[in-house]
N, C-alpha and C positions, 0 to 999 in steps of 0.2 A: 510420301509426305504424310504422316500424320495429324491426328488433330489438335496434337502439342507441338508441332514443326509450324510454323506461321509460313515457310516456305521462303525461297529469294527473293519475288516479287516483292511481297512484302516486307521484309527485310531489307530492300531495296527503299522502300518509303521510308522505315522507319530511319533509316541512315540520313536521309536527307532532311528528314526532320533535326535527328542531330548536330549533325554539318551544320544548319541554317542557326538554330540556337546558338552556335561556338559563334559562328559568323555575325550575328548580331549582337551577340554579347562583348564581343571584339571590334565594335563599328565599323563595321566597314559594310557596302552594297554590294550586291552580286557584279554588278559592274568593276569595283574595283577592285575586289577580290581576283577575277579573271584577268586583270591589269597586270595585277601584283606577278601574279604565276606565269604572265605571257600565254594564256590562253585565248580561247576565242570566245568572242563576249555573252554566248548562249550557253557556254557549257557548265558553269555554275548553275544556272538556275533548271539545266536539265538533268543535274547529279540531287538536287534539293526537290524536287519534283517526281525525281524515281523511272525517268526516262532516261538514264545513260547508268549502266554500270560503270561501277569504280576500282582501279587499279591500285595496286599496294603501293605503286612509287604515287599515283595523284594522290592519295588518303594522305599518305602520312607530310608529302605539300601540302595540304590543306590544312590536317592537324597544325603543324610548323609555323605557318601564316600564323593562324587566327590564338597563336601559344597556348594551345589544349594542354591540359593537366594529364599527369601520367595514368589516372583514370578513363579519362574521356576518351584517350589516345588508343589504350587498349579496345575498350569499348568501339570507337570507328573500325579500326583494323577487324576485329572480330567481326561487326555486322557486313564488310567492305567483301571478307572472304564468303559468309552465307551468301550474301547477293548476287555471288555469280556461282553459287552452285547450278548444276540441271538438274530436273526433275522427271519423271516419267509422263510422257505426252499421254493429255488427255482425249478420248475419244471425240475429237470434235475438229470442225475446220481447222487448217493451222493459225486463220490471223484471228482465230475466237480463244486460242490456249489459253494465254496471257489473261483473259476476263475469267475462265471458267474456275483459275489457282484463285485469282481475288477474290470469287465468288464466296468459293469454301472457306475464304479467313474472314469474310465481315462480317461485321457484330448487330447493323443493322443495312436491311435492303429493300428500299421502294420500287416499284416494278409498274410502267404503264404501258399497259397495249391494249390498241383500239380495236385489233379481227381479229384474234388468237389468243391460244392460253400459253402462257408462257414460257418456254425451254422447260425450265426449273420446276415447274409444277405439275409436269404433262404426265401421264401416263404412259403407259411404253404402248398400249397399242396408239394410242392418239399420235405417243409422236411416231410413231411408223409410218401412219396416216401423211403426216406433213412432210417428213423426212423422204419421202415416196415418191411425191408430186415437187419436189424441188430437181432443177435444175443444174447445181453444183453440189449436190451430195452422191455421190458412185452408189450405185445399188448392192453392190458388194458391203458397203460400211453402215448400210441402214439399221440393221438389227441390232450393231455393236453399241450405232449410236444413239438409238431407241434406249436400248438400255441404262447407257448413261446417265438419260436424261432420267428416268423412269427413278436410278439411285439419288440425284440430286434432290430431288421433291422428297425422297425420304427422310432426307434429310431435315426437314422443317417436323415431323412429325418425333422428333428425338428430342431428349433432355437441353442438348448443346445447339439447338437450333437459334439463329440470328431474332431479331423482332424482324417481323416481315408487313410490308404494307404494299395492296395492292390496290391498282383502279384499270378496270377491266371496261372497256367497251360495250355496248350492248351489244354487238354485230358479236363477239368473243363467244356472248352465252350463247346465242340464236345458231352461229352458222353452226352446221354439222358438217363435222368431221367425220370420216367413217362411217359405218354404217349405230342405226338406234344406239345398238350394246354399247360402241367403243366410245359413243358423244355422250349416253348416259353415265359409264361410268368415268369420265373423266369429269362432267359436274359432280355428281356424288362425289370426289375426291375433294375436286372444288369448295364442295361443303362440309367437307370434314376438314377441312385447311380452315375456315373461314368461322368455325367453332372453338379455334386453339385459343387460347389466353392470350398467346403471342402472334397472332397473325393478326389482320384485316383485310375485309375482298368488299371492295366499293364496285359497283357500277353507273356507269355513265349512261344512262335512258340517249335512245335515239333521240326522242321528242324533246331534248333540251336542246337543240340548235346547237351551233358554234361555239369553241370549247379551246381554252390556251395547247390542247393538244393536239389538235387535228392535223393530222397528215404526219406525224412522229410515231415513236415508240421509244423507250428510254430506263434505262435502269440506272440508278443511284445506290451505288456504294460508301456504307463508313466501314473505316481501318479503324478500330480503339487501336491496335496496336502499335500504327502510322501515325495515329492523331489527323488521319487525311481522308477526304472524301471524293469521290470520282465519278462521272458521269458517262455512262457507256449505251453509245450508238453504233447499232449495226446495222450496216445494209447487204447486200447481195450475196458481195465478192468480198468485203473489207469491213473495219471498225474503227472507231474513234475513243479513245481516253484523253477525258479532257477533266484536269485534275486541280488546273489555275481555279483561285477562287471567284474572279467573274462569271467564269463558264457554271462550278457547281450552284452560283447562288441563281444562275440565271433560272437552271432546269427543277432547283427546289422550291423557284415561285411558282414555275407551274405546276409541279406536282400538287403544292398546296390550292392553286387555284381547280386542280381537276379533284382535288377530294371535297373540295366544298362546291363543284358543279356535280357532283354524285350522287347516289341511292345514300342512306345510311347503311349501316353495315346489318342491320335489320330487317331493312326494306330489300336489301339488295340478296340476302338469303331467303326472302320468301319469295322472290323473282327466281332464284334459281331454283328454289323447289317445286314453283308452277313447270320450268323449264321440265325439270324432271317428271312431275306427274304426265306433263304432254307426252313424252317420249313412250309410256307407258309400261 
């Protein structure tokens, strides 16, 4: 996948984006769209949502229903076949793949965590460090997957990089990972991230108490190319995309409520440059 390939996932959203347009511009509700076709009454809204891939006989049912012009027609069939292309699996658990493709296509990504620096930013010895001490990662795939991560974060540092906003926990700057070297220079990265035009790195002071984040972590994706945004939690073993728009509006109040319980983005770089000095 290139970085002019938006990929299937993608692909996948933007399709349902346009199904949903035909579909509304045709009045009818996802409900009785699924009516019409004798489907089952979720599978509209999980084809427009980018949770079910789409088949050349349901695309052009759908087309047909909602009387798409011989434009639009082409157009569905075309993005119906990208969406179920494969792609080369990335270095990373399998039920995290699916987040790591979205990752590389959004145009902007909010990033909250409360004790760690995040995937996407790590350094390859840091993430070693984490990658190390976990429980489900094989010791065999640490390096490959250090690496990964190690490429991702380069990513922010390139022409084609997303706007990026982050709010980091105080526990994030403080706990050491690794030994001196490998926590120092992943702040110092930290701070060359947090110097870019297109980034921002808030932290969250201990001493502010209770905070709409607590006991979460949470990353927020926009698709320009989907016109969709997604809200991505992981835990242990599994993950959640939650792409309805009660769910993202939910986690983009908190996000907004944790950047205004934060450091400024001033205050929160001279925090980590004391971090730094300490480390010596």
């Amino acid at each position: 996948m290139t970085s002019n390939d938006p990929g299937p996932l993608v692909q996948r959203l933007v399709l349902g984006a346009e199904l949903r347009e035909l579909r509304e511009s045709h009045g009818l509700s996802a409900d009785e769209a699924a009516a019409a076709l004798g489907w089952y009454r979720n599978k509209i809204s999980k084809i427009e949502t980018g949770e079910s891939k789409l088949s050349d006989k349901d695309a052009h049912a759908l087309v047909e229903l909602y009387g798409a012009a011989a434009k639009s027609t082409d157009k569905v069939l075309a993005l119906a076949k990208e969406a179920r292309r494969k792609i080369p699996p990335a270095r990373v658990p399998d039920w995290a793949k699916k987040y790591v493709n979205l990752e590389a296509n959004a145009s902007e990504i909010k990033l909250f965590f409360g004790d760690s620096i995040p995937g996407m930013l790590q350094t390859r010895e840091y993430a070693r460090e984490l990658l190390s001490a976990s429980v489900v990662v094989p010791s065999m795939d640490v390096d490959e997957m250090a690496e990964s991560r190690e490429r991702r974060s380069a990513r922010f540092f390139s022409d084609s990089s997303p706007m990026l906003w982050v709010v980091l926990g105080e526990e994030a700057i403080r706990r050491r990972v690794g030994g001196r070297d490998v926590h120092r220079a992943q702040l110092e990265q930290l701070r060359s991230l947090a110097e870019l035009d297109h980034v921002t790195v808030q932290v969250i002071p201990l001493e502010s108490g209770a905070h709409a984040g607590l006991g979460i972590a949470f990353t927020l994706l926009h698709l320009e190319h989907a016109n969709s945004s997604i809200a991505y939690i992981e835990s242990l073993t599994s993950s959640d995309y939650l792409s309805r728009p009660q769910h993202t509006r939910a986690y983009s109040l908190v996000f907004d409520r944790l950047r205004v319980a934060a450091l400024s983005g001033r205050d929160t770089l001279s925090l980590i440059n004391r971090e730094i000095a300490a480390l010596g």
